[in-house]
C-alpha positions as CSV (number, residue, x, y, z in Angstrom):
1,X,0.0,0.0,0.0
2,X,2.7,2.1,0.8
3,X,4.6,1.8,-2.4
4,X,1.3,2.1,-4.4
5,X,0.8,5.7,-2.5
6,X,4.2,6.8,-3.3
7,X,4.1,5.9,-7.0
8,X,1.1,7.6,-6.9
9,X,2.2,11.1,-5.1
10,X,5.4,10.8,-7.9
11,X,3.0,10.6,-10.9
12,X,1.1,13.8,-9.4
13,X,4.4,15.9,-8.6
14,X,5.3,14.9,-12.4
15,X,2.3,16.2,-14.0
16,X,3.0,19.3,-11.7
17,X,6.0,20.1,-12.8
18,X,5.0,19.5,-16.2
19,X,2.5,22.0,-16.1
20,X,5.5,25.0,-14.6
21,X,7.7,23.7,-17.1
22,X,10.1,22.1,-14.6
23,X,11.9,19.0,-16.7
24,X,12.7,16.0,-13.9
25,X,16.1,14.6,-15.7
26,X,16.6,10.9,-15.6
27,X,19.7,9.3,-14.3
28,X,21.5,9.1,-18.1
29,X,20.3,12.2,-18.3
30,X,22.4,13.8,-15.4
31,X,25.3,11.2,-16.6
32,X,25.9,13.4,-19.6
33,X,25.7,16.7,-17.6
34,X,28.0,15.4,-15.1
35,X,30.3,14.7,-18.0
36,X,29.9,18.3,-19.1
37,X,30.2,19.7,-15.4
38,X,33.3,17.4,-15.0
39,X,34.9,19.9,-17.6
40,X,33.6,23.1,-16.5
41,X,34.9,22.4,-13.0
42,X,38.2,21.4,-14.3
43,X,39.0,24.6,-16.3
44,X,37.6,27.0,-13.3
45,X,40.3,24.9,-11.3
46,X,43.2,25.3,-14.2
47,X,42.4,29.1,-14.2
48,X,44.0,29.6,-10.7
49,X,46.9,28.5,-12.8
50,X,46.8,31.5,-15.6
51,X,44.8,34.3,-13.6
52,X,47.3,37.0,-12.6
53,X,48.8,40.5,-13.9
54,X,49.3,41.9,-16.9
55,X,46.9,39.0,-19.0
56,X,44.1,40.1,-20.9
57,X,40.3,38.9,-20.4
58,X,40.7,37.7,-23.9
59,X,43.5,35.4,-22.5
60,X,41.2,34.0,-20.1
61,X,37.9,33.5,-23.5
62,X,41.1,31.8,-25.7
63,X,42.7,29.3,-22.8
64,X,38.6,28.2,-22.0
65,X,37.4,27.9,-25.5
66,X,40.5,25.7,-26.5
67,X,40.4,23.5,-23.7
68,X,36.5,22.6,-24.4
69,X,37.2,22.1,-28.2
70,X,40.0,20.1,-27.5
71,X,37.7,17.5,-25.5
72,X,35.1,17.9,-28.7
73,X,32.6,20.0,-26.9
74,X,31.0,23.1,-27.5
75,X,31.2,26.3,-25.2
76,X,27.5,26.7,-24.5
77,X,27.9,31.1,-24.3
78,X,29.1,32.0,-27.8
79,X,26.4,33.2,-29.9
80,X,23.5,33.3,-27.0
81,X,20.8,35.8,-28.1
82,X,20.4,39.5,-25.9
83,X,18.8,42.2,-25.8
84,X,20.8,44.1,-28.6
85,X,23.7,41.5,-29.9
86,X,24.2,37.9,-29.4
87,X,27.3,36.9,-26.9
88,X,30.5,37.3,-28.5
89,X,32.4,35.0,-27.0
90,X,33.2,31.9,-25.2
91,X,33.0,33.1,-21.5
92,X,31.8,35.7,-19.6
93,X,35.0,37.6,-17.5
94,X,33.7,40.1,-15.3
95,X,36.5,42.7,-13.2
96,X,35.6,44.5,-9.8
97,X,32.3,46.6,-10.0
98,X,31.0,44.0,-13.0
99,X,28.6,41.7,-11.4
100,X,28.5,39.4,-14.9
101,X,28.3,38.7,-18.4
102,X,31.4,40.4,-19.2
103,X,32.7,40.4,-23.0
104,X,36.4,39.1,-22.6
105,X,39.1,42.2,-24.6
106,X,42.2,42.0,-25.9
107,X,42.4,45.1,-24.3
108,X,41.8,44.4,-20.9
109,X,44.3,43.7,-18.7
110,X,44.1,42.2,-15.3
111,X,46.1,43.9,-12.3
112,X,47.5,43.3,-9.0
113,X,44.0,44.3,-7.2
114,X,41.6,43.4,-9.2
115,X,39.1,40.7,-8.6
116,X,37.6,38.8,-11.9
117,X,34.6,36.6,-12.0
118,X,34.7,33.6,-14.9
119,X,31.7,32.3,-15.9
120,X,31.9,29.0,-17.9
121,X,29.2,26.8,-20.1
122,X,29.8,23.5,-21.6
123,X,27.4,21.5,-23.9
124,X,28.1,17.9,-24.5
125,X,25.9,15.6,-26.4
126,X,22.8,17.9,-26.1
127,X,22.8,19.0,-22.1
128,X,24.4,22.1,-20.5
129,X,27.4,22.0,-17.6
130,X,27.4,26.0,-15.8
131,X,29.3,27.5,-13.3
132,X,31.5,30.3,-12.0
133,X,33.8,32.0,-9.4
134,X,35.8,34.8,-8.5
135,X,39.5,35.2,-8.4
136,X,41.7,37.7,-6.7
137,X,44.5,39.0,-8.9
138,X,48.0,39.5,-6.8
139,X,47.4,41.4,-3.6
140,X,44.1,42.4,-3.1
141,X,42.1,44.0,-0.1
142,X,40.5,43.1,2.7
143,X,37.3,43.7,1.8
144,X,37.6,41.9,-1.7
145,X,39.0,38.7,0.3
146,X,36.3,38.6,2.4
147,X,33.6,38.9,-0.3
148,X,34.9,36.2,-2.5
149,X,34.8,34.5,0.5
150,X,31.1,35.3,1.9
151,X,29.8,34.8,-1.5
152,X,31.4,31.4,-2.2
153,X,29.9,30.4,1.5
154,X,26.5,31.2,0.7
155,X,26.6,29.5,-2.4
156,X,27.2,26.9,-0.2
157,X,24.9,27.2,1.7
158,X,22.1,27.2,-0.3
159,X,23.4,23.9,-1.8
160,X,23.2,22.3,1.8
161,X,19.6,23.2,1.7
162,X,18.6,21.0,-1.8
163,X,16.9,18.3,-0.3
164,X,14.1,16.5,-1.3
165,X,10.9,17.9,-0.1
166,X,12.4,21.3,0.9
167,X,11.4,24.4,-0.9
168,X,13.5,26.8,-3.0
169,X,12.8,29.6,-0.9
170,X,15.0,27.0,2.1
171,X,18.2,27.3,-0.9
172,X,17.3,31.0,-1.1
173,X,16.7,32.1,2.2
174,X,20.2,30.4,2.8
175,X,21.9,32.0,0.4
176,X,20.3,35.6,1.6
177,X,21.0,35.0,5.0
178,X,24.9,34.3,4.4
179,X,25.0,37.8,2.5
180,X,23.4,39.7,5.3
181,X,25.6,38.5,8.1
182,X,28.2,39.6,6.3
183,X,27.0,42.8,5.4
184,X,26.9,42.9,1.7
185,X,23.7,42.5,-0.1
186,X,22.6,39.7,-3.1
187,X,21.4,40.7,-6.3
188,X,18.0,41.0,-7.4
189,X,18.0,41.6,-10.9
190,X,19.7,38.5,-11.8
191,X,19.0,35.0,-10.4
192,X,19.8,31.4,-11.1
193,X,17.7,28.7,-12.9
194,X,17.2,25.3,-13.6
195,X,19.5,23.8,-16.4
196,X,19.2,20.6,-18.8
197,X,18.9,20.1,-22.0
198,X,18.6,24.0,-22.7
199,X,21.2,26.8,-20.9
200,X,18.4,28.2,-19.0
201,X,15.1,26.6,-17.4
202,X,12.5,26.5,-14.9
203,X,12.5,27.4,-12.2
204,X,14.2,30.8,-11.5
205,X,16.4,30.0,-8.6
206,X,16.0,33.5,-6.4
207,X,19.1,34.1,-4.1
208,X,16.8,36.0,-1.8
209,X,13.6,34.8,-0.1
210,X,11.6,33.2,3.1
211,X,12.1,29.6,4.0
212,X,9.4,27.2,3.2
213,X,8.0,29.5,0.1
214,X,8.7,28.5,-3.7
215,X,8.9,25.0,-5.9
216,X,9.1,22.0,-3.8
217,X,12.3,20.2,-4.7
218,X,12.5,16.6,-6.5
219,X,14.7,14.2,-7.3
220,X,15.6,14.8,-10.7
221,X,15.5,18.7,-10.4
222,X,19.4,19.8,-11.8
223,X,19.6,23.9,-11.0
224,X,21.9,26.2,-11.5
225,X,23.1,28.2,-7.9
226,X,24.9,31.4,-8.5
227,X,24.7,34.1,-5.8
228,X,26.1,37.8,-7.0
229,X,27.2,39.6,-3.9
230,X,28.1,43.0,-4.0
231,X,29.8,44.9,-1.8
232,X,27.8,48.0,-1.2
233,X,23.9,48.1,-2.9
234,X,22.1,45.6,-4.5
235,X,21.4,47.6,-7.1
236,X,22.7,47.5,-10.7
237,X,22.5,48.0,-14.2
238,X,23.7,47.1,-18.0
239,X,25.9,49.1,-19.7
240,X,25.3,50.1,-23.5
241,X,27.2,46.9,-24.9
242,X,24.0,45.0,-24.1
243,X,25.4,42.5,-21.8
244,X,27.7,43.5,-19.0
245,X,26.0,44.1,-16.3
246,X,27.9,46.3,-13.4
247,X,27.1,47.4,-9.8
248,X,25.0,51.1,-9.2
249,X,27.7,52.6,-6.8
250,X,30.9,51.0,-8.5
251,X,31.6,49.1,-5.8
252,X,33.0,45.5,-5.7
253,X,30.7,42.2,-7.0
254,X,31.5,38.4,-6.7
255,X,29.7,35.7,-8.6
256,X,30.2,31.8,-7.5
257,X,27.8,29.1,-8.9
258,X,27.3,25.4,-9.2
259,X,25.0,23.0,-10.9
260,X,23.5,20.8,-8.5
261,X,21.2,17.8,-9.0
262,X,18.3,16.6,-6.8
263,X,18.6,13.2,-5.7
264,X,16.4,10.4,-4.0
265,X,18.4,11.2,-0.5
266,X,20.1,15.3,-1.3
267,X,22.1,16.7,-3.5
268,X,25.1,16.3,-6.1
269,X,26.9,19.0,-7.5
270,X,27.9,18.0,-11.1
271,X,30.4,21.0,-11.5
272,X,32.8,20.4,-8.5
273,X,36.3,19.3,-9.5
């Protein structure tokens, strides 16, 4: 009787989700975009290697791109449609007061101080690996250790919090929480979002909310967790190249993300190294 009531309550939560547009991935499914997470974790790992003064954001574009073609796999960011332009490039490299989607130049180059934010996309056999994180360059502050710091914690934070039968206002509540403590403040403008067999899906993933509000979480839910902390205000906007999207008051922003599957018993991210 039991098992009867739980196929049953799984049948309803599918035909739920169906209806938001929420796809449950199978477990070949999540196979392939381990295998694509596999790389993007790898390369944010290399980059420790490579990140440091006087190299150019386009540096950063060339060594990703090369090292996801070299493995016969596409970067998943070149050529995504926006507002005015598609993405020019292979990754998004964003420096100090850019919260993300920065358009890697041959002309910018990184200095002792600066803190830069790599966000990387992998497709492999039709589904989508995504994640990102922060990097100081040389010597920098105080205050920019401790916000690559706070936001890489809350990141993981919310991911202790994907459970089966929690909410995702419990991952974003977490996430928020983290921030606060700190004294820096999450972005609103720009959230996370389920990922699969396209770059971005239902549902939004909010980095700010109340516990016990939002999607109830399933096995087979994959999301994409990426908390953009800033320093000072929340508040931001995009500048006139369509995509980059920088802090109101100029000060500092940090961007960390994984994508994490739901499973039968918690979580698995399928982007660590």
């Amino acid at each position: 009787m039991n098992i009867l009531i739980k196929i049953k309550q799984k049948k309803e939560n599918e035909l739920l989700f169906k209806r938001r547009n929420i796809e449950l991935k199978t477990e070949k499914e999540i196979e392939k975009m381990k295998i694509a997470g596999k790389v993007v974790g790898d390369i944010l790992q290399k980059l420790f290697e490579i990140i440091k003064p006087k190299i150019t954001t386009k540096d950063i574009d060339i060594f990703v791109e090369k090292h996801i073609r070299s493995l016969n796999m596409v970067p998943a960011f070149f050529g995504v449609k926006g507002q005015k332009c598609s993405f020019p490039a292979s990754t998004c490299v964003s420096i100090n007061n850019e919260v993300v989607h920065g358009i890697p130049s041959a002309e910018r180059k990184l200095k002792s101080g600066d803190i830069v934010s790599v966000d990387i996309g992998v497709l492999y056999e039709g589904y989508y690996g995504d994640a990102a994180r922060t990097y100081g360059v040389g010597v920098v502050s105080d205050i920019a250790v401790k916000l690559i710091k706070v936001t890489e914690q809350s990141l993981y934070e919310g991911i202790k919090r994907v459970l089966p039968g929690n909410r995702l206002g419990d991952v974003s509540n977490a996430i928020q929480k983290t921030v606060d403590n700190a004294g820096f403040s999450v972005v609103r403008d720009f959230v996370g979002h389920g990922i699969g067999r396209a770059l971005h899906e239902e549902p939004q993933v909010l980095n700010y909310g109340q516990k016990g509000t939002g999607v109830k979480l399933l096995p087979g839910m994959v999301l994409a967790i990426e908390p953009m902390v800033n320093a000072g205000s929340y508040e931001v906007f995009m500048l006139d190249d369509g995509w980059t999207v920088v802090t109101a008051d100029g000060n500092l922003s940090a961007h960390f993300e994984h994508t994490v599957a739901v499973t039968e018993y918690g979580y698995e991210i399928l982007t660590k190294v």
